[in-house]
N, C-alpha and C positions, 0 to 999 in steps of 0.2 A: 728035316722038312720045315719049311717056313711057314708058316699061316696067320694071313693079314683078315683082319675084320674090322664093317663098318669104316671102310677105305673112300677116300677121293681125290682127287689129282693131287692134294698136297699130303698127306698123311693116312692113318688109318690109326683107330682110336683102340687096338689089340693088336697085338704082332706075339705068336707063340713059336717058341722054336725050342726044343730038348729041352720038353719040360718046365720049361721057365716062359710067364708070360707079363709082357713089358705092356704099359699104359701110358696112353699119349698123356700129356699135363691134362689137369681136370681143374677146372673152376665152378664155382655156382652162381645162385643168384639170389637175390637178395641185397638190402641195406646196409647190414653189420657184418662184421668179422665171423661172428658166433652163426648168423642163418649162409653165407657164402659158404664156411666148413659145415654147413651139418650138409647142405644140400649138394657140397664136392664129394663128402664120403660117401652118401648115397649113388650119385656115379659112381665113383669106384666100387661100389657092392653090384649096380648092378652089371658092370663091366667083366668083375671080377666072376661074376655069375655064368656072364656067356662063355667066359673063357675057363670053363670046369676046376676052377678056384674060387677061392677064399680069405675072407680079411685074415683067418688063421694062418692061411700061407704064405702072408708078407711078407715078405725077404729084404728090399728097403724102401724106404719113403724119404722123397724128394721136397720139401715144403719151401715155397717161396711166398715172400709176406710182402705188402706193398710198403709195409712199417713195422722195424720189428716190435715198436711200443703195443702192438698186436698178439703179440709173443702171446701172452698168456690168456688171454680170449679165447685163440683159436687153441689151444690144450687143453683149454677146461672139455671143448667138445671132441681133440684128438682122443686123450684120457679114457673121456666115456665111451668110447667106440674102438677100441684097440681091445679085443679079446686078453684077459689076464691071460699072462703066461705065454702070449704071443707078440709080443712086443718088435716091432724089425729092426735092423738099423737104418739109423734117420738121421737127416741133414735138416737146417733148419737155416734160411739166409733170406735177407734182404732186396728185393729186385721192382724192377721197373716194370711193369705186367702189361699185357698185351693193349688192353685196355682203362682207362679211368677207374670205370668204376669197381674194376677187379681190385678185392683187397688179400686173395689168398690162391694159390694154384698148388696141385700136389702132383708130383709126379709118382708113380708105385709100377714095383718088382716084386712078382710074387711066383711060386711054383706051382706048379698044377696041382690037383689033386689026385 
């Protein structure tokens, strides 16, 4: 069975299906690299919340930078926020984002709890 949440004609920002559930790309807001990722991974927590999972259960992480000279910015605050010992696999590239002022978007795969 499929299960779409917080849907609208173009997407839905949850889709779970056998146990594994998928998240639309997340960006934040803010001025810097450092407040866009603290305020993406807080979406992600509380996405990861509705959808009876956890930053524990990340399976991978999709990260798109608007510059990778941002690389390490946004890790000082991925770093602090990735449970030890729960670390997923992760991609990390360069992209054109939807908007200007986006400097970071994260896509996450995680399994239920």
């Amino acid at each position: 069975m499929i299960e779409r949440q917080d849907t609208n004609s173009r997407m839905s920002q949850i889709v779970t299906h056998n146990g594994t559930v998928y998240l639309a790309g997340q960006v934040g807001a803010g001025d810097s690299v450092t407040e866009q990722t603290t305020d993406c991974l807080a979406r992600v927590d509380a996405l990861l919340g509705k959808a009876s999972s956890s930053r524990e259960n990340i399976l991978q992480a999709v990260i798109w930078l608007r510059d990778m000279a941002d690389f390490a910015e946004m890790n000082a605050v991925w770093d602090a926020w990735v449970p030890e010992g729960h670390a997923p696999a992760r991609a990390c590239g360069e992209a054109r984002l939807a908007a200007d002022q986006l400097k970071v978007e994260i896509i996450i795969t995680a399994a239920c709890d």
